[in-house]
C-alpha positions in Angstrom: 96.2 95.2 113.1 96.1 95.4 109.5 99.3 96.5 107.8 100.0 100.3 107.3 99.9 99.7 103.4 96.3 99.2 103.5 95.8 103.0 104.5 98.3 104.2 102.1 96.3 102.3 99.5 93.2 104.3 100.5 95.6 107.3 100.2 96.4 106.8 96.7 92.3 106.3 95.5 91.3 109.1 97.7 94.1 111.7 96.0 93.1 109.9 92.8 89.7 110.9 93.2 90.6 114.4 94.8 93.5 115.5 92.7 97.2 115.1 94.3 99.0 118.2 95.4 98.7 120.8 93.1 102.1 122.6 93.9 105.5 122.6 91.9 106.7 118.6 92.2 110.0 118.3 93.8 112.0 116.4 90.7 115.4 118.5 91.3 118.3 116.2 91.2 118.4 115.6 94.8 115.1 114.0 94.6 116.1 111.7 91.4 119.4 110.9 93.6 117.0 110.1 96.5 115.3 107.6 94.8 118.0 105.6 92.9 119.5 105.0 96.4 116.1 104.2 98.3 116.2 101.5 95.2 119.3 99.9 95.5 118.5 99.9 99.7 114.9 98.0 98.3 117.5 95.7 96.5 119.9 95.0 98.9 117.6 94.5 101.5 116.1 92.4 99.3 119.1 90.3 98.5 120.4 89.9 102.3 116.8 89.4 104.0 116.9 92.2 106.2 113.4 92.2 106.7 113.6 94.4 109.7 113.8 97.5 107.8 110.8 96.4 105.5 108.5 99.2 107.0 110.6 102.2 106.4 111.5 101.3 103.1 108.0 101.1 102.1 107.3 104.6 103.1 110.5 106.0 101.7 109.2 103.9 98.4 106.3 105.6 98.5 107.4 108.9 99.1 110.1 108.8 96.2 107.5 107.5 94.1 104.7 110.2 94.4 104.5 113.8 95.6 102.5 113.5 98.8 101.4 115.9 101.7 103.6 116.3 104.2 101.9 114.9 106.9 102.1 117.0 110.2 101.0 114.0 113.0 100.0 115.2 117.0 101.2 112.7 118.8 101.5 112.2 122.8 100.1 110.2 125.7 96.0 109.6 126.2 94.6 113.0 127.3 97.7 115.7 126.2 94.9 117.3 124.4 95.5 116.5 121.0 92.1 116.5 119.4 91.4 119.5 121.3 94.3 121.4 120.1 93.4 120.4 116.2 89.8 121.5 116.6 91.1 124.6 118.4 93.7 124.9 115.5 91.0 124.5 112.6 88.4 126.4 114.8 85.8 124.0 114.8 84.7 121.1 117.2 85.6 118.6 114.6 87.3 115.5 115.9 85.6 113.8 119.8 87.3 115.0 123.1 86.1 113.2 126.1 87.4 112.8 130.1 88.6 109.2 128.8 90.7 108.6 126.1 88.8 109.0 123.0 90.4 108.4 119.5 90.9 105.0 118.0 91.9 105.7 114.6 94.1 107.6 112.5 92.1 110.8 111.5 94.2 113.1 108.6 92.9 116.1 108.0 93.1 118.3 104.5 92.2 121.2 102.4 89.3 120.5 100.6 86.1 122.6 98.5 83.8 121.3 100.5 83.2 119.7 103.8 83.5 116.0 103.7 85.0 112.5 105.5 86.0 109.1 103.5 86.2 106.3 105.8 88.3 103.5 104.4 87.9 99.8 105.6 90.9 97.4 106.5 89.1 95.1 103.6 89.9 98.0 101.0 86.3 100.0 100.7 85.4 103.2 101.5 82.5 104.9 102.4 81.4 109.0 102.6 80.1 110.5 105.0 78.8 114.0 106.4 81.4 115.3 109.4 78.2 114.7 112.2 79.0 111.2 111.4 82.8 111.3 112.4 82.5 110.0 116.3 80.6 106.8 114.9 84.0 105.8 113.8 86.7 107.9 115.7 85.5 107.4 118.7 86.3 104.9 121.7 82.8 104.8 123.0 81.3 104.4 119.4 83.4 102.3 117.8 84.9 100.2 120.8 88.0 98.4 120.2 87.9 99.8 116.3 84.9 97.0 115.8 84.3 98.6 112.9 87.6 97.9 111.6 88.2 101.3 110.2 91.5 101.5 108.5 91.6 105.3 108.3 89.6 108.6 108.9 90.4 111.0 105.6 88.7 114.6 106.5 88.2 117.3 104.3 87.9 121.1 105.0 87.7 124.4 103.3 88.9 126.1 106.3 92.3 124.7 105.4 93.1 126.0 101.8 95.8 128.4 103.4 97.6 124.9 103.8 97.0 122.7 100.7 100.4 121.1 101.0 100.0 119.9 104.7 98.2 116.8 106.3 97.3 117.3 110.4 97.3 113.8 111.8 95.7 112.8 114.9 96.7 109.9 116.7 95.5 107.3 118.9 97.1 108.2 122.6 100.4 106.1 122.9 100.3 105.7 126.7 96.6 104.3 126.4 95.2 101.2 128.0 94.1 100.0 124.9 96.9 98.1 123.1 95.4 98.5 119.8 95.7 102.2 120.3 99.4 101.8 120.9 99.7 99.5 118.5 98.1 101.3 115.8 100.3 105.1 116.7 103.5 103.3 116.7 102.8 101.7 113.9 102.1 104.8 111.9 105.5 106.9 113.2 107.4 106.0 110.0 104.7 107.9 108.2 105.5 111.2 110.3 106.3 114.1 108.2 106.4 116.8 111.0 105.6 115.9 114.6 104.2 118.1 117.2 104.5 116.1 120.3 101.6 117.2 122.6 102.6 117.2 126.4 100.1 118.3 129.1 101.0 121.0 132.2 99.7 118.6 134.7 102.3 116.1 133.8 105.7 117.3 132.1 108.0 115.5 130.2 107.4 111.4 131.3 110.0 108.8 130.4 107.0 107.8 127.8 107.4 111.1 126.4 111.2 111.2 126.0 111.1 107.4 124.9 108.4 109.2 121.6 111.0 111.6 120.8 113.5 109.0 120.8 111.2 107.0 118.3 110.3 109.9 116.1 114.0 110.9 115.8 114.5 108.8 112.4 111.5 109.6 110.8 111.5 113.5 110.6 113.6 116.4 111.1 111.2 118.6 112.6 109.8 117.7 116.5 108.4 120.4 118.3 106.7 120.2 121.8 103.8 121.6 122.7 102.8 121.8 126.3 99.0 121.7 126.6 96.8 122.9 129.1 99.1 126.1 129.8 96.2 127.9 131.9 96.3 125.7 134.6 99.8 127.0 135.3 100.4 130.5 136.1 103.6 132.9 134.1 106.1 131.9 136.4 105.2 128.5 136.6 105.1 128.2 132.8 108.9 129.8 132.9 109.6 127.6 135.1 108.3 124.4 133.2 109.7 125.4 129.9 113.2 125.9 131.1 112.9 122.3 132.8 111.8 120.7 129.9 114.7 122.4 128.0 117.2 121.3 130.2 115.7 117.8 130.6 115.7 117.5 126.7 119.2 118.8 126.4 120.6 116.4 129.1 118.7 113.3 127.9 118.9 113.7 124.1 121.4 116.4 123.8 119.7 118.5 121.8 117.3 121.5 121.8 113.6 121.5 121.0 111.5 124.6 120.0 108.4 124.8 123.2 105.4 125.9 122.8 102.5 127.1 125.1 99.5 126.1 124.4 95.7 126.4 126.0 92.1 126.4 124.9 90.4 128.3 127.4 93.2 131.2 127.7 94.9 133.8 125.7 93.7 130.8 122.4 93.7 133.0 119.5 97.4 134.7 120.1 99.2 131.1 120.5 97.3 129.8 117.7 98.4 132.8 115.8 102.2 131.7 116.6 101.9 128.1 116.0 100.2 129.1 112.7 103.2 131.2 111.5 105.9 129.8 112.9 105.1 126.3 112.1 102.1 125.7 109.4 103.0 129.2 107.6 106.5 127.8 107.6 105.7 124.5 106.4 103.0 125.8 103.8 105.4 128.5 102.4 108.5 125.9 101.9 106.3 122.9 101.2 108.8 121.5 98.4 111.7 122.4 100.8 110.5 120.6 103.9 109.4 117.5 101.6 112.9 117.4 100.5 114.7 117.5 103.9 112.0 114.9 105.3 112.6 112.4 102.3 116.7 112.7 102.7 116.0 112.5 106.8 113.9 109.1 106.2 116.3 108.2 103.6 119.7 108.6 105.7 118.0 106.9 108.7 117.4 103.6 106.6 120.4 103.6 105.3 122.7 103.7 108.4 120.5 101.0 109.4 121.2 99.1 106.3 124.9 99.2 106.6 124.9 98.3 110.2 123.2 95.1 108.8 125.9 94.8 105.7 128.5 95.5 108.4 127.5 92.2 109.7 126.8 90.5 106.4 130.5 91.8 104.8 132.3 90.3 108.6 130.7 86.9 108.0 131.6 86.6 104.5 135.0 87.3 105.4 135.7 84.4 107.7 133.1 82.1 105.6 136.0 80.8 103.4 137.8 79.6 106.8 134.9 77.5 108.7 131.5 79.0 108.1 129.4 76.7 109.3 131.5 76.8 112.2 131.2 80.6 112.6 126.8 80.1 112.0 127.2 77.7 115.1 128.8 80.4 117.1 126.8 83.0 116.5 123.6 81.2 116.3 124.6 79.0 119.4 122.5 77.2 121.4 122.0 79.7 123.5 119.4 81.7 120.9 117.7 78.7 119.5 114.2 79.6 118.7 112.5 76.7 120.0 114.8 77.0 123.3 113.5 80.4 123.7 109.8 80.2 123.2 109.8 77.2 125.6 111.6 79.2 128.2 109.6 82.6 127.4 106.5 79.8 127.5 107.7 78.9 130.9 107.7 82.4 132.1 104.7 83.3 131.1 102.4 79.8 132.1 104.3 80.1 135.6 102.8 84.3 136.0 99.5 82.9 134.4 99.3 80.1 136.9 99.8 82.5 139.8 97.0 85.4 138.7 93.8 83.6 140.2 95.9 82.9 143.2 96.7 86.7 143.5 93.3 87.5 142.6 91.4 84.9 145.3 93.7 86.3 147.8 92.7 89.7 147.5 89.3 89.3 146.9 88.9 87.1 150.4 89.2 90.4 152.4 85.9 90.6 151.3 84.0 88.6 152.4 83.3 88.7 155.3 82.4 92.5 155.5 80.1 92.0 152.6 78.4 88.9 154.0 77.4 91.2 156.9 76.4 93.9 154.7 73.7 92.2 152.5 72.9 89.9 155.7 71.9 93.0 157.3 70.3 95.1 155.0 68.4 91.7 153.3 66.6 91.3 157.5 66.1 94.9 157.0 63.8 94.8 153.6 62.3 91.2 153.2 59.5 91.7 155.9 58.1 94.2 153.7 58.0 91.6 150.9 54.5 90.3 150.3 53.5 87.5 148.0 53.5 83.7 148.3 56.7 81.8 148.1 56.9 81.8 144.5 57.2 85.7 144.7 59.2 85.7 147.4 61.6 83.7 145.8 61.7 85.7 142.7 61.8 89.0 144.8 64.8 87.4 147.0 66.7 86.5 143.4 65.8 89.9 141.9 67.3 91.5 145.2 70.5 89.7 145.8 71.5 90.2 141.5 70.8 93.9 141.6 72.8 94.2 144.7 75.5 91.6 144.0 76.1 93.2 140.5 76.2 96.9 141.9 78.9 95.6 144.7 81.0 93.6 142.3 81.1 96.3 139.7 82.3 98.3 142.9 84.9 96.0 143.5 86.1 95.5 140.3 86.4 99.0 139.5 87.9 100.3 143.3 90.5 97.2 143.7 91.7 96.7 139.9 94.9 98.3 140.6 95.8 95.3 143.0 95.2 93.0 140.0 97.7 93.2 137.5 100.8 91.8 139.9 101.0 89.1 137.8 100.7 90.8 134.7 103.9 93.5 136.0 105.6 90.1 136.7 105.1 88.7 133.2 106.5 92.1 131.6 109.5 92.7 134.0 110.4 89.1 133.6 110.0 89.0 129.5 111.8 92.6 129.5 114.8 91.1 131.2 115.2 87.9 128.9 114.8 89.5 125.7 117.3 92.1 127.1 119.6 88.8 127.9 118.8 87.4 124.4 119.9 90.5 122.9 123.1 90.7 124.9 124.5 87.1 124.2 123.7 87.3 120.4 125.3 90.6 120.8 128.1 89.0 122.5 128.7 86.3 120.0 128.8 88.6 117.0 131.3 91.2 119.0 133.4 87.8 119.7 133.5 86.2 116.0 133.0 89.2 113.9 134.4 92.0 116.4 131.1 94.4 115.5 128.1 95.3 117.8 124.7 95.3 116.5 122.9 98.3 115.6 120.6 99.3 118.5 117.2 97.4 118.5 113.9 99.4 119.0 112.3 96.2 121.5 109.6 97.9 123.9 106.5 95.7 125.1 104.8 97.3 127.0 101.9 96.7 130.5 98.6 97.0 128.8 95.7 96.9 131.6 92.8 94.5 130.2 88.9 95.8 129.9 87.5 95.4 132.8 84.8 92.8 133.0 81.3 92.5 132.7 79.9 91.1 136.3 77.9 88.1 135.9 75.3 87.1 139.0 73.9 83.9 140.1 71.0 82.6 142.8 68.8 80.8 144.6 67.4 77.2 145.3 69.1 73.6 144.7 65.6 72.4 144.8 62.8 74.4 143.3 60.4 74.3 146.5 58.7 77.8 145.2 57.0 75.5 142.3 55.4 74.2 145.0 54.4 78.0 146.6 50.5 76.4 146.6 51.2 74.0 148.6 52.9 75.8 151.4 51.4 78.2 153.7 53.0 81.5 154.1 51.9 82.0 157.4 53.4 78.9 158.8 56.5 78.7 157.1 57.6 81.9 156.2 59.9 82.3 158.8 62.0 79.3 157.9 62.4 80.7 154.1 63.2 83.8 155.5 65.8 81.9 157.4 67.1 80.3 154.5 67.8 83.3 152.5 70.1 84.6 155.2 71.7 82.0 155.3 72.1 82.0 151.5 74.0 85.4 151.4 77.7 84.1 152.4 77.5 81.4 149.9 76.4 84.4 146.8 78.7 86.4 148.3 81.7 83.4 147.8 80.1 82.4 144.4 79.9 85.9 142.6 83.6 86.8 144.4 85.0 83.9 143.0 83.3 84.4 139.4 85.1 87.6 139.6 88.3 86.6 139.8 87.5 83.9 137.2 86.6 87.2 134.7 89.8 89.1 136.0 91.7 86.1 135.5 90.6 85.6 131.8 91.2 89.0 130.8 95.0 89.3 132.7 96.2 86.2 131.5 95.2 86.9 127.9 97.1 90.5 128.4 100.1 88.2 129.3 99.8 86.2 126.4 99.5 89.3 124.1 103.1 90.0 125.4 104.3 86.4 124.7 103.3 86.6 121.6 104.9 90.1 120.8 108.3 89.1 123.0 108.4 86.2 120.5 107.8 88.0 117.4 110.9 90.4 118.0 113.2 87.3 118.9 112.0 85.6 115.7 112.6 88.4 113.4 116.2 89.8 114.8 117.2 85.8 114.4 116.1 85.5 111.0 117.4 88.3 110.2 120.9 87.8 111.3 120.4 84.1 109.9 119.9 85.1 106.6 122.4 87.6 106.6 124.7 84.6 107.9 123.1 82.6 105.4 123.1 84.3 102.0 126.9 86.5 102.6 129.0 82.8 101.8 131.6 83.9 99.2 130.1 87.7 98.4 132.9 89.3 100.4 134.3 91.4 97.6 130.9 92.3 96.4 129.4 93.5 100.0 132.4 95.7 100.3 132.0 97.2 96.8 128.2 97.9 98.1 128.9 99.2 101.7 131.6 101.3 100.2 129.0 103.0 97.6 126.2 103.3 99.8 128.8 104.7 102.4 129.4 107.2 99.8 125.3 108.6 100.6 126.2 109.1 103.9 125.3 113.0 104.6 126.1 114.5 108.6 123.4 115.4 109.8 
């Protein structure tokens, strides 16, 4: 996926062209403090290599540099409702809602004089168009897999000129099967201004959910549930689910949430009235307020962060002047060598790769046997009704056995693909536990030379379920006897072809079985791939990270505690 700054880019043209916000700027004090510390965190990143923190400080750069919209971002799993709630909210049917999920890129949507959408391109153009056009590029079904490579969706309403200082955000559902969708919402979280986090009635409060909230906590102040789909439940049961969400969030995350109710078939206009006031109205009215608590939010969060890393930096440089390279071997041990691990994570993953067309043959033999029979039987049942020489026959017989074959496979592919991803669970629980191992030994040999633990790592990869396949069908004779049909009379011989066709249907039935599995197999194993790849990309970067922190600290001791003692000194309980 192309990197975030690509859409903040398009950002900065489109409020070029539109005129930024028109409201008082922020440019108190607090705001100039803000940004001389979100520079020297730019710098000392810089210096030390703690590329990790790279994508917050970009946003906090950006916000420090211009006077945005807060940008208010519906977030949730695939099918909370989000895009219904924001076309409920604006009163309009403006974003796709489907019965799968739907949205595939980031749609923002903003006061404007008239109606209008800019679509902006991962390759930096940009293109108007009419809001009829949106689902062309929002949309899963119209724009598969983003194939359009649409970076970001800007909308433009009049409808919204009580809010000119706020951005709504809708978001690609996190717990989608689509990884790009995943990938492309969790990408965009450091963006969050204000976060409603939609949740649906028929199915409250998931670990996914509380693992979001968890996620969201650094980037805004300001998370507020919203439980979707309140009609299904009745007044008691809403009570009921309310107070267990509030006790749920208080035990897990100790700390309260404001709840709302939400529904668009039911009582509509008088919970939109209270999410209007007690949220947009409030966020509207105190624009310049809520920017200035989001920015010192964002800010604080990277710079704990950035301390935990100088923490480690300041430690090493200590005990450098005694044996440093000695201490690098320690830390950087044998144990957590790069090529080590992807040969071992390679390992893993060939050995579950190896196994899916095993899995996949096994289950798919059930088969059969039962579907032999089937088309056996219902192929006596029609071809005595087929008329036509033996070239027609033969085409007739093909034509038959591919409309029928593709119908079942489809049918099987769709019914048993829950029984295919055993490998692909396998791959995840067994990549989940050695990074968690990684992460505990380098933990270990930092805790043991420099007595410090490392600041908690955000690692999640995630069991994406593949597309499923196209079925492709095959057929009929090794040697082309219906170019012959002239020769051959019907009458004689048409028994034995009829024969012969029977007798075909096992070995289609084996073929286009094991072609299946084949596509299945493809599609799985490159899911477990995907996760090699991202397993290996968060080992890489936590190792160079604490390398060059390891690396570039020699003889700075002094000077990293002068820093960590100043930027200590921006510290703010929150």
């Amino acid at each position: 996926m192309e990197s975030p700054k690509t859409a903040r880019q398009a950002d900065d043209s489109y409020q070029r062209s539109e005129g930024e916000f028109m409201g008082p700027a922020p440019s108190d004090a607090s705001i100039t403090d803000t940004r001389e510390l979100v520079g020297k965190l730019v710098e000392t990143a810089s210096r030390f290599g703690i590329i990790s923190l790279n994508r917050q400080i970009e946003v906090c750069e950006d916000l420090v540099q211009k006077n945005p919209l807060i940008d208010l971002a519906i977030l949730g799993q695939f099918k909370a409702g989000k895009s219904s709630f924001i076309n409920s909210l604006i009163g309009r049917p403006i974003l796709p809602v489907g019965v799968i999920p739907v949205t595939t890129v980031i749609a923002r949507i903003r006061y404007g004089s008239r109606e209008q959408a800019m679509i902006t391109y991962f390759n930096g153009t940009s293109s108007m168009i009419s809001l009829e056009e949106l689902g062309a590029y929002i949309s899963e079904a119209e724009n598969p897999s983003n194939s359009k490579d649409v970076d970001v969706v800007d909308i433009e309403l009049p409808a919204l000129e009580e809010y000119p200082g706020l951005r709504l955000v809708d978001t690609p559902g996190m717990g989608s099967i689509y990884r790009y969708h995943k990938d492309m919402a969790e990408n965009w979280l450091p963006e969050v201004g204000a976060a409603i986090l939609a949740i649906s009635s028929d199915r409250p409060l998931s670990e996914h959910d509380l693992q979001l909230i968890e996620d969201l906590a650094p980037y805004t102040p300001r998370i507020i549930l919203l439980l979707t789909k309140a009609d299904l439940l009745t007044a008691e049961q809403q009570a009921e689910v309310v107070q267990f969400l509030q006790q749920t969030l208080k035990r897990k995350m100790n700390r309260e949430y404001p709840i709302y109710l939400y529904s668009i078939h039911k009582d509509t206009e008088s919970l939109r009235k209270r999410i209007k006031m007690d949220l947009l109205d409030d966020l509207s009215a105190n624009r310049d307020q809520e920017f200035r608590r989001i920015l010192l939010h964002k800010t604080q969060s990277l710079l704990r962060q950035c301390l935990s890393y100088l923490n480690i930096a300041m430690k090493t440089s200590i005990q450098a002047d005694e044996d440093r390279e000695s201490l690098h071997r320690q830390i950087l041990n044998e144990k957590v060598g790069y090529e080590q691990i992807r040969e071992e994570i390679n390992v893993i993953t060939n050995e579950c790769q190896r196994q899916t067309r095993i899995l996949l043959k096994n289950h798919l033999d059930q088969f059969q046997s039962p579907l032999s029979k089937k088309f056996t039987s219902r192929l006596a049942e029609e071809m005595p009704s087929w008329k036509g020489h033996l070239w027609k026959l033969t085409r007739r017989y093909e034509s038959w056995v591919a409309e029928a074959m593709e119908v079942e496979m489809q049918h099987v592919s769709k019914a048993e693909s829950s029984h295919f991803y055993g490998t692909l669970n396998k791959a995840h629980a067994s990549l989940t536990r050695y990074m968690e191992s990684f992460r505990m030994v380098l933990n270990e040999n930092i805790q043991k030379v420099l007595g410090i633990k490392l600041a908690d790592a955000e690692w999640k990869i995630e069991v994406v379920e593949p597309e499923k396949p196209d079925v492709r069908i095959s057929s009929s004779f090794d040697f082309k006897w219906d170019l012959l049909w002239f020769l051959i009379p019907m009458f004689i011989f048409r028994g034995v072809f009829e024969k012969h066709f029977l007798n075909e249907i096992p070995w289609a039935v084996e073929v286009n079985l094991s072609r299946l599995a084949a596509q299945w197999e493809t599609r799985i194993n490159k899911s477990i791939d995907e996760m090699r790849k991202h397993a290996l990309s968060y080992i890489k970067d936590e190792i160079s990270t604490i390398d060059a922190l390891l690396s570039k600290s020699q003889g700075s001791t002094s000077e990293i505690r002068e820093l960590v003692a100043e930027l200590q000194g921006h510290v703010i309980d929150m």
